[in-house]
Backbone as CSV, one residue per row, in Angstrom:
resi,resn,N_x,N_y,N_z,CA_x,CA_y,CA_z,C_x,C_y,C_z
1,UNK,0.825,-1.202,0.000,0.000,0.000,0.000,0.862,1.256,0.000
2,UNK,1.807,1.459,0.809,2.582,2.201,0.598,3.550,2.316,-0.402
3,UNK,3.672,1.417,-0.895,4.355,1.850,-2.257,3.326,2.574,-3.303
4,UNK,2.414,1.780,-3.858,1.142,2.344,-4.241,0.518,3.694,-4.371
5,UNK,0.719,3.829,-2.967,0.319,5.903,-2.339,1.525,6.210,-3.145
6,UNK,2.816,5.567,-3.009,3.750,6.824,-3.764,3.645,7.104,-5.123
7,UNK,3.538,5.945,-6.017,3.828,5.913,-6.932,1.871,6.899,-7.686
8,UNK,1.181,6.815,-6.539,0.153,7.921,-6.890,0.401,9.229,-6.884
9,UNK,1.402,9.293,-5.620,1.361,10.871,-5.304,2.503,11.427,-6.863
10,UNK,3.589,10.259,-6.448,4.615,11.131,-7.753,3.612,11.334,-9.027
11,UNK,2.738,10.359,-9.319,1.470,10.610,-10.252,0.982,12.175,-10.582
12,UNK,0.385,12.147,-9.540,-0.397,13.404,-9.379,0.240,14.528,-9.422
13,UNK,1.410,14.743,-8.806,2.379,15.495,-9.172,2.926,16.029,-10.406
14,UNK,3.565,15.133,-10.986,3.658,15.051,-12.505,2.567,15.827,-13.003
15,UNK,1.259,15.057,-13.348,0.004,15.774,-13.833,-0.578,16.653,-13.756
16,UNK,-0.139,17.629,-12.263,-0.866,18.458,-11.685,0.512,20.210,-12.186
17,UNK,1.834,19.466,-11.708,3.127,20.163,-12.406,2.868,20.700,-13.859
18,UNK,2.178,19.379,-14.998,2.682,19.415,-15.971,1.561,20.443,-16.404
19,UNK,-0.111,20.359,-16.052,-0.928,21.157,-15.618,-0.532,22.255,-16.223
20,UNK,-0.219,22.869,-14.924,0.973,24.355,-14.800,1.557,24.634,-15.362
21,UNK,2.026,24.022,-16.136,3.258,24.461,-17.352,2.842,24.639,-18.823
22,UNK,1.926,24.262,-18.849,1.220,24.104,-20.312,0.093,25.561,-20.556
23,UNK,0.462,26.713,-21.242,0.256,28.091,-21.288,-1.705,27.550,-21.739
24,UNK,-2.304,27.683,-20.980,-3.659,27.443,-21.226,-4.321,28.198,-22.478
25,UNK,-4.128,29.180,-22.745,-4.705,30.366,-23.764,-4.079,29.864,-24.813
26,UNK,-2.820,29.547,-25.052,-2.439,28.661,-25.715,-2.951,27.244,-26.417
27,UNK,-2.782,27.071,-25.712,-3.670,25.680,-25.634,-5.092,25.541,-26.344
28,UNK,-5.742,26.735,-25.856,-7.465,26.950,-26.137,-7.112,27.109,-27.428
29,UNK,-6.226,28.002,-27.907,-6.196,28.597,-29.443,-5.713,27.306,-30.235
30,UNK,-4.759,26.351,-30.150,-4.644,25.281,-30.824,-5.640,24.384,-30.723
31,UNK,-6.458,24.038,-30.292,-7.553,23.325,-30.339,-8.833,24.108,-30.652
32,UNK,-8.930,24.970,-30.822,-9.571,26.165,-31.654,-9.341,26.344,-32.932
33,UNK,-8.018,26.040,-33.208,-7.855,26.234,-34.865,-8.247,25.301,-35.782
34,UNK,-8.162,23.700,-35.217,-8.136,22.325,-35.850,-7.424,22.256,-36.710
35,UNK,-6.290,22.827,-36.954,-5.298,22.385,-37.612,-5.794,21.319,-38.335
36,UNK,-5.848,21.337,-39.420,-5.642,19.913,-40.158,-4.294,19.917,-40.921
37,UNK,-4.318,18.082,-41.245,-2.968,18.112,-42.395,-2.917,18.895,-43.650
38,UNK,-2.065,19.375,-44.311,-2.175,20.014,-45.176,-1.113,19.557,-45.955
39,UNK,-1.529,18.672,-46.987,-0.816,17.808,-48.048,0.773,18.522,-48.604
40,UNK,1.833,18.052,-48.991,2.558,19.165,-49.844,3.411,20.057,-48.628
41,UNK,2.783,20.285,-47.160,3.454,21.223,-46.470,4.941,20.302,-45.404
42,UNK,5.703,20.897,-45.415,7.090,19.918,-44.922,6.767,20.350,-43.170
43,UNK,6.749,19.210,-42.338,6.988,19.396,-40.969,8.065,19.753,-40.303
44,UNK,7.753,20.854,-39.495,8.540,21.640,-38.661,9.932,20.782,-38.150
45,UNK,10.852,21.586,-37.787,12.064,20.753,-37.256,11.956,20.264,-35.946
46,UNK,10.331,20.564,-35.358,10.335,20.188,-33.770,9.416,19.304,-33.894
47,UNK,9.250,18.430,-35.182,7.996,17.439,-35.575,8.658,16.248,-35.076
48,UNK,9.825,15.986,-34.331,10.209,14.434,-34.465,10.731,14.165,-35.516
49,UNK,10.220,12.420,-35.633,11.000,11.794,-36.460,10.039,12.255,-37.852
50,UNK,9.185,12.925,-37.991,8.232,13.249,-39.408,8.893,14.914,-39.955
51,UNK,9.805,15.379,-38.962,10.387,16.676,-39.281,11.397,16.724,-40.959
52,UNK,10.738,18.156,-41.423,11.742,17.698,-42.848,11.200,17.080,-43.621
53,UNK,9.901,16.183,-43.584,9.001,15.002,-44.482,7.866,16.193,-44.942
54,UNK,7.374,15.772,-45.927,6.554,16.457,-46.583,4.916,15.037,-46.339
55,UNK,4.027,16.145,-45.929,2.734,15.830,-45.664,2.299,15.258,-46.829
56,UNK,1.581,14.221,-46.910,0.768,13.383,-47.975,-1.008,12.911,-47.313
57,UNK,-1.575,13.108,-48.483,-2.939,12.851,-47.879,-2.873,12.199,-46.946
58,UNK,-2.180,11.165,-46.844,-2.788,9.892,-46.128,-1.991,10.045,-44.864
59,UNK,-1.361,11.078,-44.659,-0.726,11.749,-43.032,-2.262,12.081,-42.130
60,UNK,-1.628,11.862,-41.012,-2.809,11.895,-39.861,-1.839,13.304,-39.038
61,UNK,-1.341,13.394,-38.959,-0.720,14.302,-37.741,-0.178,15.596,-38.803
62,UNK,-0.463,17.081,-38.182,-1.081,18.343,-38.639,0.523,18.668,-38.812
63,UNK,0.722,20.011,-40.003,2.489,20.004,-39.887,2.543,21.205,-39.222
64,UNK,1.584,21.653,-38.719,1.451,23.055,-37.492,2.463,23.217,-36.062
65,UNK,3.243,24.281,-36.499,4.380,24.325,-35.431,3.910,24.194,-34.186
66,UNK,3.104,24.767,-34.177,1.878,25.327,-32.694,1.736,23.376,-32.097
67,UNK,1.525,22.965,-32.684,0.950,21.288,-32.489,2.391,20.582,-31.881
68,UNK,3.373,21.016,-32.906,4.456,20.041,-32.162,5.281,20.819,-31.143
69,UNK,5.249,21.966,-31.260,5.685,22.529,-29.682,4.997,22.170,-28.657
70,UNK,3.614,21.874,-28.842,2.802,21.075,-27.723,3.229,19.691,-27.444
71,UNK,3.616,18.999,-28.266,3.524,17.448,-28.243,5.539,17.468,-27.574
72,UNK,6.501,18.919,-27.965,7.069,18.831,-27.155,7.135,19.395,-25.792
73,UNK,6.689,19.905,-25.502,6.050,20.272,-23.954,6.137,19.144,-23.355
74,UNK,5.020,18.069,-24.024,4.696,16.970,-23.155,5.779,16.014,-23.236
75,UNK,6.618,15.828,-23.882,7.951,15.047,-24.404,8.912,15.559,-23.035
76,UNK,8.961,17.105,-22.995,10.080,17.062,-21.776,9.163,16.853,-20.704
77,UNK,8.196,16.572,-20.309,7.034,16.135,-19.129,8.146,14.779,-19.007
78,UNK,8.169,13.488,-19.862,8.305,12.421,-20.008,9.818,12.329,-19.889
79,UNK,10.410,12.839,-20.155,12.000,13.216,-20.409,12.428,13.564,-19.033
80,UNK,11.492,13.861,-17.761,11.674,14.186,-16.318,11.246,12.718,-15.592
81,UNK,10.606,11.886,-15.785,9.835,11.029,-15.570,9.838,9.665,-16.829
82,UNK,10.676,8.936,-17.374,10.262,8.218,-18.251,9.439,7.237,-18.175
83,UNK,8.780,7.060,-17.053,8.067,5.854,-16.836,6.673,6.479,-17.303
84,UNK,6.690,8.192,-17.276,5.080,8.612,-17.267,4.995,8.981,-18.521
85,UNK,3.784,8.402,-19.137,3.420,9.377,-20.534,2.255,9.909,-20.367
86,UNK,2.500,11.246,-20.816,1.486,12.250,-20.693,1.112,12.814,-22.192
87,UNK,-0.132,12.998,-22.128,-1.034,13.152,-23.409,-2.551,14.373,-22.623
88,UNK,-3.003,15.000,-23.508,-3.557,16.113,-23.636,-5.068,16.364,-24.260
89,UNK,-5.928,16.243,-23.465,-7.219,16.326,-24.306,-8.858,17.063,-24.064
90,UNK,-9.371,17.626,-24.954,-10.236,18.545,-24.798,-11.550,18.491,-25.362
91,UNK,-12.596,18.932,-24.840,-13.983,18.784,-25.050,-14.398,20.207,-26.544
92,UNK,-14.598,19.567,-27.726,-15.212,20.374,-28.917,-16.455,20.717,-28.142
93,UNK,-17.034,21.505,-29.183,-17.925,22.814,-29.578,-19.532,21.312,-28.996
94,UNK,-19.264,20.229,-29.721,-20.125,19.494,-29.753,-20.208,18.567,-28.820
95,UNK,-19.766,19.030,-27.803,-19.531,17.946,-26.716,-18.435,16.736,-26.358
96,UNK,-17.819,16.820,-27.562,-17.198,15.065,-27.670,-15.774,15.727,-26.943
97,UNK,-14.796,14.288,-26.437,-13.679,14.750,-25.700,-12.651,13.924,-27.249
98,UNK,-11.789,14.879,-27.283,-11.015,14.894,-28.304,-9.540,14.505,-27.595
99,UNK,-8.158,13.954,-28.277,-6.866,14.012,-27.888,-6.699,15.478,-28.531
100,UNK,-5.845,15.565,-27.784,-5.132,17.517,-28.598,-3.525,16.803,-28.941
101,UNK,-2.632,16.197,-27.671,-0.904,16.467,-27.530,-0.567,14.930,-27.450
102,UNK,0.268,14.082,-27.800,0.962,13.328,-26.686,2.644,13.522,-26.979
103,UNK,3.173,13.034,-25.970,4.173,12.943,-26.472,5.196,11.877,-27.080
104,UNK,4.101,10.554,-27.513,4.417,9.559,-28.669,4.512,10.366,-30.048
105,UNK,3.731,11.630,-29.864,3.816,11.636,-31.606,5.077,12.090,-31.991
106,UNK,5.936,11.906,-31.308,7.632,12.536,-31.470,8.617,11.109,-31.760
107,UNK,7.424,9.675,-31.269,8.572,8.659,-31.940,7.961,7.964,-30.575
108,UNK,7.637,6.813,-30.872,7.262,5.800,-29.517,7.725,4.532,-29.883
109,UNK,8.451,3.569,-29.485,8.699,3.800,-27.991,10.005,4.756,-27.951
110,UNK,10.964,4.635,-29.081,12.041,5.922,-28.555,11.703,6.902,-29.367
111,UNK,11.690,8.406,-28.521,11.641,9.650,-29.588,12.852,10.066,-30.573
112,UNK,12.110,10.408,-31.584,13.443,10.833,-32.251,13.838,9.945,-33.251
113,UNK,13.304,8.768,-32.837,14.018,7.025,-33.595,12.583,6.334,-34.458
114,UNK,11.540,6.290,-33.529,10.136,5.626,-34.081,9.763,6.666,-34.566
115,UNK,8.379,5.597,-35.227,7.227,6.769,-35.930,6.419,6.988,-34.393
116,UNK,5.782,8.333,-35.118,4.951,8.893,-34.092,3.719,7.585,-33.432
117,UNK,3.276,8.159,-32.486,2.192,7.241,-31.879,1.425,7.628,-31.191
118,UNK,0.222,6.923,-30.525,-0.694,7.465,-29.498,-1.912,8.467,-30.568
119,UNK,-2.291,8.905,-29.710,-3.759,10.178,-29.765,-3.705,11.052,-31.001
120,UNK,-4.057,10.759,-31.634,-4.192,11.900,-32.969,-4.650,13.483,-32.497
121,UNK,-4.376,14.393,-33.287,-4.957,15.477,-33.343,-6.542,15.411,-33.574
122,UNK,-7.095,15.907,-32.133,-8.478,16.319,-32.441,-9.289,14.543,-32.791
123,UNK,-8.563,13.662,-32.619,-9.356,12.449,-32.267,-10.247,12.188,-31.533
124,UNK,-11.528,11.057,-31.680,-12.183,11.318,-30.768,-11.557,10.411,-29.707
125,UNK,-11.846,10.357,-28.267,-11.011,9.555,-27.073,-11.438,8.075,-27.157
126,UNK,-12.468,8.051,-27.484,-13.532,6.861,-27.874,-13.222,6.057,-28.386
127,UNK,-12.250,6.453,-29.633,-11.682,5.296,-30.536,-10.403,4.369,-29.857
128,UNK,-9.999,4.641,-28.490,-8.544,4.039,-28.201,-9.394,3.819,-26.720
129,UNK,-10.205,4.542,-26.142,-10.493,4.205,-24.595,-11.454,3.684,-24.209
130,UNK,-12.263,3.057,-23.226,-13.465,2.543,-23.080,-14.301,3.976,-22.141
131,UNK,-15.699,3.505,-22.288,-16.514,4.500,-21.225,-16.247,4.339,-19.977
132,UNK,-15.516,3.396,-19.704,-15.039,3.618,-17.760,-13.715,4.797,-17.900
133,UNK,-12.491,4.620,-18.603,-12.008,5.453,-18.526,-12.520,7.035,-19.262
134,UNK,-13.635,6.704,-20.108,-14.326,7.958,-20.544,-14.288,8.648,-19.287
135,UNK,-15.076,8.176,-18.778,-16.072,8.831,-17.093,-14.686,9.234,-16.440
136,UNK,-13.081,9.167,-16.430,-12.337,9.723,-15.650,-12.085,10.959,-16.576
137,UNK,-11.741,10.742,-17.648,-10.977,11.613,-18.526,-12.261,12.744,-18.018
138,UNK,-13.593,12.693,-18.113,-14.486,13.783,-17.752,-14.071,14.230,-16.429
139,UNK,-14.096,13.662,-15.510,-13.528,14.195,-14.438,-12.491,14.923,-14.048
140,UNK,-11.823,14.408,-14.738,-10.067,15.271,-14.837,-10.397,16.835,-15.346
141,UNK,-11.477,16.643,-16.022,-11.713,17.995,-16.773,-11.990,18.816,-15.406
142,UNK,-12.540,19.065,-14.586,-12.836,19.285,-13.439,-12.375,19.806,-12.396
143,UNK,-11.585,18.753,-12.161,-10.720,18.312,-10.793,-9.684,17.260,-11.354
144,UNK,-8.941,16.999,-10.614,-7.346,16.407,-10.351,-7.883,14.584,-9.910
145,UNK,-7.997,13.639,-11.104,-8.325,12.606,-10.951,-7.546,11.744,-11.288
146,UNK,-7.921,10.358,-10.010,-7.283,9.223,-10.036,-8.209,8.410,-10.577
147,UNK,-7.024,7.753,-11.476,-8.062,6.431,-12.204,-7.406,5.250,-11.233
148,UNK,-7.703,4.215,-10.924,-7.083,3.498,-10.133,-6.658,2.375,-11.005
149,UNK,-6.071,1.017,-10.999,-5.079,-0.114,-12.016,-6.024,-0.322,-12.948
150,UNK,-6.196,-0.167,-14.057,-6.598,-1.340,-15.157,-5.936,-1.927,-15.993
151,UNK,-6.395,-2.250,-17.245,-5.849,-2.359,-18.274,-6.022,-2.763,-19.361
152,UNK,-5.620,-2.501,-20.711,-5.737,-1.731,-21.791,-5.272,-2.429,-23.196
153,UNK,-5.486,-2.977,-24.224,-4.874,-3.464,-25.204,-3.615,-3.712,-24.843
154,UNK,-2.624,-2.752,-24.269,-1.440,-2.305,-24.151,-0.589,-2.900,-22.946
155,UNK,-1.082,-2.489,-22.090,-0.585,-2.695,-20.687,-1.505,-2.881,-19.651
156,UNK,-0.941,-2.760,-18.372,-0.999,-2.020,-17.126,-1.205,-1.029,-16.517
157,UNK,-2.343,0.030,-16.228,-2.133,1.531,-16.136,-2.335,1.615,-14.417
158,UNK,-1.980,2.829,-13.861,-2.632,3.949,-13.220,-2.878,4.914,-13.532
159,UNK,-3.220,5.768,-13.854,-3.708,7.343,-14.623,-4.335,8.377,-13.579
160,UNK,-4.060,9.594,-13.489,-4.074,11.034,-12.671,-4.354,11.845,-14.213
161,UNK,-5.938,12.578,-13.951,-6.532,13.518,-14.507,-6.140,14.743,-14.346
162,UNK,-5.934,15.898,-14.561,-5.844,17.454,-14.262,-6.252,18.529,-15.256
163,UNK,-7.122,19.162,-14.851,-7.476,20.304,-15.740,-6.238,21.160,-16.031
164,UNK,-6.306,21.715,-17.419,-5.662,23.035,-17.855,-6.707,23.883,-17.693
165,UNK,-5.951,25.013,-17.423,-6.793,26.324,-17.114,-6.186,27.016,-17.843
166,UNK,-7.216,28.590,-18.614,-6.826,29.644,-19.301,-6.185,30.600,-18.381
167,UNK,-5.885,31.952,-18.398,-5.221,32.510,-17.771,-6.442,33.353,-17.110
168,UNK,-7.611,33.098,-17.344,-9.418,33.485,-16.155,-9.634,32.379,-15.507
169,UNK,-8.981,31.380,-16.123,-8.969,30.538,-14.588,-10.178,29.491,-15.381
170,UNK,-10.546,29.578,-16.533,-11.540,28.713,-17.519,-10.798,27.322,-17.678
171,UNK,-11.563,26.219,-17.464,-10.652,24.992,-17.774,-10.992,25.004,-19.211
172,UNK,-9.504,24.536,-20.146,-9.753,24.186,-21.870,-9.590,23.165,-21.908
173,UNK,-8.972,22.220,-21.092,-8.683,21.021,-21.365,-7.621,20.099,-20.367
174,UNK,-7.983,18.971,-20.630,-6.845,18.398,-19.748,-5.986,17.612,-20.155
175,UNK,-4.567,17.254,-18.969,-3.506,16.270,-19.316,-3.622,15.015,-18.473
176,UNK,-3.686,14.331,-18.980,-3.469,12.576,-18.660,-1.793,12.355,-18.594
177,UNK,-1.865,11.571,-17.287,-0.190,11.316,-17.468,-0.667,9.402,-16.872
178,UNK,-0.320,8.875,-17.958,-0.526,7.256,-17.470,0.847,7.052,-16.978
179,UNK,1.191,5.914,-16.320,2.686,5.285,-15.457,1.868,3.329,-15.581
């Protein structure tokens, strides 16, 4: 049990830190724009391993500088912590909860080396998560939430919810940091 509590609290920490660091108004405006891909346009030098590549229809991830300065934000989140990956996501106009950031899309499992991975831009959450973790990711929007062990196509999780806030103190969205 006590190991457990820690490996929650360093959790929450992380999530609640990374929170804080992520310029909210910012934030609102990139998920405001919807960036889409735009065929023909070459990705930024802070795109990862897709930097320098030229966009083709059949690209999923936006070549918008604004997008991968986010997805590195969350990269040095992970780069403090490698056990935690943290990813970024926000409620549209229409209700639905969307991914905005992670920081797979820089190369998973090593950055820099793999292709990108994880949460698309403006995806819906639906397509990768079930409605039990739906019902946290809503919460996180909120308040500072613990998901407690499950698990996932993938793995093993624990997961800590946290709202981003604008600079009025408006939540735009939140960060997920799974361990």
């Amino acid at each position: 049990n006590s190991a457990n509590d820690r490996l929650k609290d360093t959790l929450q920490s992380i999530s609640e830190g990374g929170s804080q660091s992520i310029d909210g108004d910012e934030f609102a405006s990139l998920v405001a724009s919807g960036v889409q891909v735009e065929p023909g346009t070459t990705y930024p030098a802070n795109a990862g391993t897709l930097a320098g590549t030229v966009a083709t229809k059949e690209s999923v991830y936006p070549t918008d500088a604004a997008y991968w300065a986010h997805n590195r934000a969350l990269a040095d989140i992970r780069l403090t912590n490698p056990e935690a990956s943290p990813y970024t996501f926000a409620v549209d106009a229409s209700g639905v909860v969307r991914f905005v950031g992670s920081w797979g899309a820089l190369g998973y499992p090593i950055m820099g080396e793999d292709a990108p991975a994880g949460g698309q831009f403006l995806q819906n959450v639906t397509e990768i998560i079930d409605e039990t973790t739906l019902g946290y990711f809503k919460r996180g929007l909120n308040e500072t939430t613990f998901q407690p062990a499950y698990t996932d196509a993938v793995s093993r999780w624990i997961s800590v919810y946290t709202p981003i806030k604008d600079q009025a103190g408006k939540v735009v969205g939140a960060i997920g940091v799974d361990y």
